[in-house]
N, C-alpha and C positions, 0 to 999 in steps of 0.2 A: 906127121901128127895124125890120128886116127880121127875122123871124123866125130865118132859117138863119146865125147867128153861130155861130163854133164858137170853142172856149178849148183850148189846149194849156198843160199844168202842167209844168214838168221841175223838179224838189227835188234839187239836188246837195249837196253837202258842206258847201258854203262860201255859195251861196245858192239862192234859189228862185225861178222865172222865172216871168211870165205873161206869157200873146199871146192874143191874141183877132182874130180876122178875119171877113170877112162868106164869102158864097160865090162872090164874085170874088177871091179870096184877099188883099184891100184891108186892112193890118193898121189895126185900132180902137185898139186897146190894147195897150201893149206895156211890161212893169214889169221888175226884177230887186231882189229885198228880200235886204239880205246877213244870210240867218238864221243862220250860223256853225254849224251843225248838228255840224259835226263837231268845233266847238273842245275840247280836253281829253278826245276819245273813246281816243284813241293808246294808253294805257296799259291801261287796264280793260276797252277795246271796247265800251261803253256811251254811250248820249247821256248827257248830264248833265241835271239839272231846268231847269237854265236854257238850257239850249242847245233842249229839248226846247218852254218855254214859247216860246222865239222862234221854233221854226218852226209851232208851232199858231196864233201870232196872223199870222205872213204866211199860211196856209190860210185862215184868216177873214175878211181881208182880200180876198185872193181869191176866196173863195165871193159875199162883198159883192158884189163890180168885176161879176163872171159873172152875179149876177142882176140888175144894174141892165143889161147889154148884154143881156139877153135871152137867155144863149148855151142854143143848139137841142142841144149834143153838145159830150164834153168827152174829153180823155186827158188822166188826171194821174200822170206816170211820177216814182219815186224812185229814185236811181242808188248811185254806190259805198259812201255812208255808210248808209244801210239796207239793201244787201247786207250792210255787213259787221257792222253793231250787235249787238250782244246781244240789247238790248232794242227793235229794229226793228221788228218785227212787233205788240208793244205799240204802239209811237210809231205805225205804220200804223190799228190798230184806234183809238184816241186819236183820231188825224185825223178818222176816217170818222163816228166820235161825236160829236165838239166839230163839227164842218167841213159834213158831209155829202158830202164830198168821197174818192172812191175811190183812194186810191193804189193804183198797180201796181206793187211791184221787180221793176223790170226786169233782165236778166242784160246782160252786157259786150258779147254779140254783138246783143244788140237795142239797147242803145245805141249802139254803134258806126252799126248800119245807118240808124239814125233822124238820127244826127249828120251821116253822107254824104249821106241824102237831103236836107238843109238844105243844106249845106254847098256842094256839086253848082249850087247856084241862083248861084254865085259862080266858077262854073270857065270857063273859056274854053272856048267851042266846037270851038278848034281843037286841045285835048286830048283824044286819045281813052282814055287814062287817068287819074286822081287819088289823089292819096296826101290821105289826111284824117286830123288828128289833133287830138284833144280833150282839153287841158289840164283836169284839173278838178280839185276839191279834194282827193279819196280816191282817184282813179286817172287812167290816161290811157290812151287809146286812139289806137292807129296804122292805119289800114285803106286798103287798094288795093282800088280797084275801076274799073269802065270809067266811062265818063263821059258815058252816054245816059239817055233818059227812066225806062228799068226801069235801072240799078245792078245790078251783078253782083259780090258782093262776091268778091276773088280769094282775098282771105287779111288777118285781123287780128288785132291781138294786144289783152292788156288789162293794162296794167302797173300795180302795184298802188300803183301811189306818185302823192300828186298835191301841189298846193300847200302844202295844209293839215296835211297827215298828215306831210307829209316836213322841212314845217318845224320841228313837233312831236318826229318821231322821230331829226333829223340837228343840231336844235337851230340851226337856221340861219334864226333871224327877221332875226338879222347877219349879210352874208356872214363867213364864215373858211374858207378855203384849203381845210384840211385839212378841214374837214366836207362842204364843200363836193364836194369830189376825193371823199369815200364816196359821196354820193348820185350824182354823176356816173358813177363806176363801175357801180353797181347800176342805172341808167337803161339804162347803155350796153350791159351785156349783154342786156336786151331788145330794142331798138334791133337789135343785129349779127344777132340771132337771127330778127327779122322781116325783114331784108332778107334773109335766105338761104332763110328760109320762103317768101317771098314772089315770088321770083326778080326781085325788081327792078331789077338791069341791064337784063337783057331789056324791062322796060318803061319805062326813064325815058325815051329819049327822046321817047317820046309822053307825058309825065306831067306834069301840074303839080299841085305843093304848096298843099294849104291849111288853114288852122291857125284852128279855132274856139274860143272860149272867153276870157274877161275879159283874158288875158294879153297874146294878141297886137293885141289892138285898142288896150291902156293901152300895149304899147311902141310902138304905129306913131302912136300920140297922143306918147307922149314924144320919140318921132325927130325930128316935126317941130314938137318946141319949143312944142305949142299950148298958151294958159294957161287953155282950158276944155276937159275931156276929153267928148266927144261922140264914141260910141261908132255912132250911126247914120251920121257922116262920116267913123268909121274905118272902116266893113264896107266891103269889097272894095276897101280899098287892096292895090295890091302895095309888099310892101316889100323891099328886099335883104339878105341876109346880112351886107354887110360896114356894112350901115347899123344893120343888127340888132346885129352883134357891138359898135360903138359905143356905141350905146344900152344897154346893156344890162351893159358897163362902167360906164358913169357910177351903174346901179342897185347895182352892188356898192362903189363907191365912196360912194354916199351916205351920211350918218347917218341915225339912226330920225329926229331931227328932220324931215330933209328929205325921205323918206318921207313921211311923213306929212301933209307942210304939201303935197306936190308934188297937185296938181290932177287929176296921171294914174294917180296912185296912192292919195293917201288911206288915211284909218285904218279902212276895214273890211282893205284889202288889202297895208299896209306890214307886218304881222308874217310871211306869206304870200309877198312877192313876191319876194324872193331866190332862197326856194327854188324858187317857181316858175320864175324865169329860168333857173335851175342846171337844171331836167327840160327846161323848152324849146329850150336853146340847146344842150342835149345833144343832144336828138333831129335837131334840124338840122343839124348837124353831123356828123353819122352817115350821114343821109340822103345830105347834099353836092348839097341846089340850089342853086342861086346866089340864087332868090329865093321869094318865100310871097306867099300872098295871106292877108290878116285876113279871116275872116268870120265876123260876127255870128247871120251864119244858120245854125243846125244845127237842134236834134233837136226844140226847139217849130215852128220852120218845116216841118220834117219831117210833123210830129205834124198841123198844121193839114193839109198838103197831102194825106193822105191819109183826115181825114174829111172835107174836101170832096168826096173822088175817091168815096169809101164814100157819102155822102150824094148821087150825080150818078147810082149803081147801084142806088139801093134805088126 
């Protein structure tokens, strides 16, 4: 086993990811453990004991996988649910005691930027801008930026609303209309307000769309009907709006049974998914491309690519 593996950590809301790579950026390992971190934090702004035991045994977990690969160097970033926890920086010092594992909370503009640099490995060359956005369980991010080897971030936002929290706070584990029409409203006014920030007329026609995180890869699995969801032959489909807005009907139509039983969704993500689709299909819609790319790659691809680049200067 080559000495220079390197492991990238990203702890989100809803789960917590590891990637492992060598120094040809050749991924080893590649997991997502759904630790729920944020389920029942909504009201109190605290992790709960149980939500807190599930994300300490995925850290353990992964400290395992890292020292059976050998990894030489590691970033282990935690995003909107320990920005916003009470008892966050406990759960962080926790980690680094039970784990040995250093959590960073990262703030909104360093996740956004780590999520385009992933993200970016999925864009078409013949875009010379990208609009990137990151679904996740406690927030979401929209960010423009050019679409070369250095990224220039032009303008982003960080909308406080994600899967998790919005299913929580809007009570929309089942679509209903009317809960439904509030979250949508309150997406939408960040949404208007980043395309006016952002001057994106000016830049769509050089732009293309790309949408990371568990939601867009489970819908462009459920578009095409597949009866095992495989998220490494979702990354870098393009899919279309009007294929999207189908799909994605049939998810507000469903019951929780069939949620649940469905192959593309499943019971970590059927109490989650509605709402989810309710922030995603706002924001593209807002947007107005005609299509998106899925990718799988964001802010651990991110994370790898740049202590490769740091371990090529030392």
């Amino acid at each position: 086993m080559s000495e220079n593996n390197f492991a990238a950590i990203d702890l989100g809301t809803n789960s917590c990811r590891l990637m492992i790579a060598n120094q040809n950026e050749e991924c080893l390992y590649r997991q997502s453990v759904p630790t729920r971190l944020g389920e029942g934090m909504y009201i109190g702004m605290c992790f709960t004991p149980e939500a807190i035991d599930r994300g300490l045994n995925a850290l353990k977990q992964y400290a395992d996988i890292m020292q059976k690969y050998q990894v030489s160097d590691y970033r282990a970033i935690a995003t909107a649910a320990c920005r916003m926890a009470k008892n966050g920086a406990d759960f962080v010092h926790k980690v680094e005691g039970q784990t040995g594992i250093k959590l960073e909370v990262i703030d909104s503009v360093e996740e956004a930027r780590l999520n385009l640099k992933g993200a970016l490995l999925n864009a078409p060359t013949s875009a010379k801008y990208a609009v990137v956005y990151d679904l996740g369980g406690g927030s979401t991010e929209i960010t423009l930026a050019t679409n070369d080897i250095n990224p220039k971030i032009l303008h982003t936002v960080s909308i406080p609303w994600g899967g998790r929290n919005a299913a929580e706070a809007f009570e929309l584990e089942n679509y209903c209309l009317k809960r439904a029409s509030f979250l949508r409203e309150e997406i939408k006014k960040y949404a208007d307000d980043f395309i006016i920030k952002a001057h994106l007329p000016e830049y769509k026609k050089q732009c293309c769309l790309l949408a990371t995180s568990s939601t867009p890869l489970r819908l462009t699995a459920l578009s095409e009907n597949w009866t095992i969801y495989d998220r490494f032959k979702a990354d870098g489909k393009i899919v279309s709006r009007a294929l999207l807005d189908e799909t994605i009907a049939r998810v507000y139509n469903m019951s929780p049974t069939e949620r649940l039983s469905s192959p593309c969704i499943g019971e970590n993500r059927a109490p989650i998914f509605v709402a989810a689709c309710v922030i995603f299909k706002t924001i593209y819609d807002v947007l107005e491309f005609d299509e998106l790319t899925a990718s799988l790659k964001s802010a651990q691809d991110g994370i790898i690519k740049e202590l490769i680049e740091n371990a090529k200067t030392d």
